[in-house]
C-alpha positions as CSV (number, residue, x, y, z in Angstrom):
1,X,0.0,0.0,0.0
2,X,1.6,3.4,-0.9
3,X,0.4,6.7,-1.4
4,X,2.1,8.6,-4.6
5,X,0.9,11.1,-7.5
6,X,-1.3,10.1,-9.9
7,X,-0.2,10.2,-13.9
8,X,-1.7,10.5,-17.0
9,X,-1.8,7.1,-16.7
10,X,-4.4,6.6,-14.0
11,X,-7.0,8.6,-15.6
12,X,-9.7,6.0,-16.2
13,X,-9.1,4.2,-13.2
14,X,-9.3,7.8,-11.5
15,X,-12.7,8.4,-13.2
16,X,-14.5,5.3,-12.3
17,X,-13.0,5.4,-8.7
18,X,-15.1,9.1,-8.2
19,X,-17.7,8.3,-9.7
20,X,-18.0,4.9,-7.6
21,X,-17.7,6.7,-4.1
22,X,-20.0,9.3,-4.9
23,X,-22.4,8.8,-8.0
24,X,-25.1,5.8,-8.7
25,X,-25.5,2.5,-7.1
26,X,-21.8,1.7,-6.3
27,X,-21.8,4.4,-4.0
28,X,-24.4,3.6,-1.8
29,X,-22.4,0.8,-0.4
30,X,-19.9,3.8,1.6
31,X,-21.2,6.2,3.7
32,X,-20.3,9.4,1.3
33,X,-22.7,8.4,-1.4
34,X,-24.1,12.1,-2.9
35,X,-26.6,9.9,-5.3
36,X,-29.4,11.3,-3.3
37,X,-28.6,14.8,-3.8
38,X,-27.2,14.8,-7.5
39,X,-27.2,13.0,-10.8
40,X,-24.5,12.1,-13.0
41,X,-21.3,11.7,-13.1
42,X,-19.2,13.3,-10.3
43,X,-16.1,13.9,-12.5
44,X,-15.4,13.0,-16.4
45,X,-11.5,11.7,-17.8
46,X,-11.9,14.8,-19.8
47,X,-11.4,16.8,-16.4
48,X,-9.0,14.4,-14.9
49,X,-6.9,15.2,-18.2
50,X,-7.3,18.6,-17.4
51,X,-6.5,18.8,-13.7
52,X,-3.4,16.5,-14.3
53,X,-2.0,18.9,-16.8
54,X,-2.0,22.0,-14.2
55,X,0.9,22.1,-11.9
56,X,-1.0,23.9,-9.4
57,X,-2.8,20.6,-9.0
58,X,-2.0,17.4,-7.2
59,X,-3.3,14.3,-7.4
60,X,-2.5,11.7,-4.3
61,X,-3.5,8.1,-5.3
62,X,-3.8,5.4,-2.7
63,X,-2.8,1.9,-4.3
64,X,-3.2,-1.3,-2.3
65,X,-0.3,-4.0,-2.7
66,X,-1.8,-5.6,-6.2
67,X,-1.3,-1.5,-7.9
68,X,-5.1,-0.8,-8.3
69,X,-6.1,2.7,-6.8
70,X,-8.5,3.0,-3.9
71,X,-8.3,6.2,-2.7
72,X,-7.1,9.5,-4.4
73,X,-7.5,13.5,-3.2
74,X,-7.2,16.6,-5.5
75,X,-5.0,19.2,-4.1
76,X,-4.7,22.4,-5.5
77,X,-1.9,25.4,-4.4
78,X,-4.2,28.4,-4.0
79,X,-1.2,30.7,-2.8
80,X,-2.4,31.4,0.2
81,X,-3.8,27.9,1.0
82,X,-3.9,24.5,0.0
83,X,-7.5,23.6,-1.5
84,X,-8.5,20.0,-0.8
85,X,-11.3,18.2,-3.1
86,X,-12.5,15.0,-4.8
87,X,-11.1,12.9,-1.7
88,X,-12.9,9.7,-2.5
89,X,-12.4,5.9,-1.4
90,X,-13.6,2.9,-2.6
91,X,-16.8,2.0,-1.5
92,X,-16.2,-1.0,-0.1
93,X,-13.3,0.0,1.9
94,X,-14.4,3.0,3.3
95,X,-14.0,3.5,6.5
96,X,-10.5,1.7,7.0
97,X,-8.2,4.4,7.3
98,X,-7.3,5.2,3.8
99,X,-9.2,8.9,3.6
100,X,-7.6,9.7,6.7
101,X,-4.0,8.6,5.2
102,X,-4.6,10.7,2.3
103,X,-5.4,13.5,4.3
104,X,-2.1,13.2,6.6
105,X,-0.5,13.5,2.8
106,X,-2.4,16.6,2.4
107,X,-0.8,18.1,4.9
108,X,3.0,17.5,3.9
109,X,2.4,19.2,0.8
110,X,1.3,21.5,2.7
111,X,3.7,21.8,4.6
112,X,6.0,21.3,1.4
113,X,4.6,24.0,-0.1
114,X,4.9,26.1,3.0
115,X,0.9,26.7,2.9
116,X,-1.1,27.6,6.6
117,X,-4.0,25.7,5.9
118,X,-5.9,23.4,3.9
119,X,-9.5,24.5,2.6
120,X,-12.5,22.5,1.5
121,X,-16.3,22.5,0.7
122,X,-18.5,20.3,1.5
123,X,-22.2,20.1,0.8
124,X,-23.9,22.1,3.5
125,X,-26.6,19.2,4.2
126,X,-23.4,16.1,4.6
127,X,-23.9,16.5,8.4
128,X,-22.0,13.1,8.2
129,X,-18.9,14.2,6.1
130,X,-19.1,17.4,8.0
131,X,-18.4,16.0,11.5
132,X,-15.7,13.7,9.9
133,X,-13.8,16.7,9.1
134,X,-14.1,18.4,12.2
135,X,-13.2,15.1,13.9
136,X,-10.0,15.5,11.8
137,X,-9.3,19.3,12.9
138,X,-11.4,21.2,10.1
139,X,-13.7,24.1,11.0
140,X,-16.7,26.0,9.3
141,X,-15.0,29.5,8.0
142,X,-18.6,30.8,8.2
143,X,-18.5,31.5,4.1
144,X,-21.5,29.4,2.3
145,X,-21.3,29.5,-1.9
146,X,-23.7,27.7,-4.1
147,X,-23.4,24.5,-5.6
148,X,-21.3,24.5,-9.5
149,X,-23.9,26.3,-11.3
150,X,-22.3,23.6,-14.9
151,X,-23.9,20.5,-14.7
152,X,-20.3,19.2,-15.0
153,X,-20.3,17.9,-11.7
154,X,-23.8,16.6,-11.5
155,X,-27.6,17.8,-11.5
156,X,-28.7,18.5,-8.3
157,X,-31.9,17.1,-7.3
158,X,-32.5,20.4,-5.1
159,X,-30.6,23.5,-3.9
160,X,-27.4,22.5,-3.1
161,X,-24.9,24.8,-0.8
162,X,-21.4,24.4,0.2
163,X,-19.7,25.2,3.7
164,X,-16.0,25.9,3.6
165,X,-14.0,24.6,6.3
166,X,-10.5,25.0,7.3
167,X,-8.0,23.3,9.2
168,X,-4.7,25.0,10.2
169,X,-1.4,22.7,9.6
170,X,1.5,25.5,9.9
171,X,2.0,28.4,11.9
């Protein structure tokens, strides 16, 4: 089991990894299934392509021993902060440690990249996912944006907000 950055090479695995953890069926057998709130896909390779190409953005993948990917986390250098998205596990093995691994990588980039804190948004109605990350040291910054308004990242089903929360990793 390592954790490393993903390549071009890892796109469609990538692709049906988030889609799996958050989108259709697959999904519902974790606990951060959003196939209640949105339709669609949650990311396309297209994207993936795209995010891999910018080198403001990181891509941790979590491999188990045979190579395949279970968990990966999009990081992106903001400047003034380290924004942390797409962090998405298999949904059969959520719950084992891995999202909390890829988050302690978070943070040495972080740290690497001599950025204060790491930012997210999550979906304002995750009360789940919400606690998880305070139970991991975020907090709510108080700010509250709407969902995407594209329909890249799904259709929501109803008015979807997101909370950003913060967690502070260097002083």
């Amino acid at each position: 089991m390592s954790i490393t950055k993903s390549t071009i090479t890892d796109v469609g695995e990538l692709n049906i990894l988030v889609n799996s953890a958050y989108r259709g069926d697959s999904s519902k057998k974790g606990w951060t299934t959003e196939a209640n709130l949105l339709a669609g896909n949650r990311i396309d390779e297209e994207t993936i392509v795209g995010y891999l190409a910018n080198p403001a953005i990181t891509i941790l993948k979590y491999t188990n021993d045979e190579g395949s990917i279970k968990g990966c986390v999009y990081l992106e250098d903001k400047g003034d902060k380290l924004y942390l998205g797409m962090l998405s596990v298999w949904p059969e093995m959520q719950a084992a440690g891995i999202g909390r691994l890829l988050l302690q990588e978070a943070a040495v980039l972080a740290s690497e990249l001599s950025l204060p804190a790491i930012s997210i948004t999550v979906i304002s109605t995750r009360t789940e996912l919400i606690d998880w990350y305070i139970r991991r040291g975020f907090k709510a910054t108080g700010e509250v944006q709407p969902f995407h308004a594209e329909e890249k990242f799904g259709i929501p089903h109803e008015p979807i907000e997101l909370i950003t929360m913060e967690k502070i990793v260097n002083k």
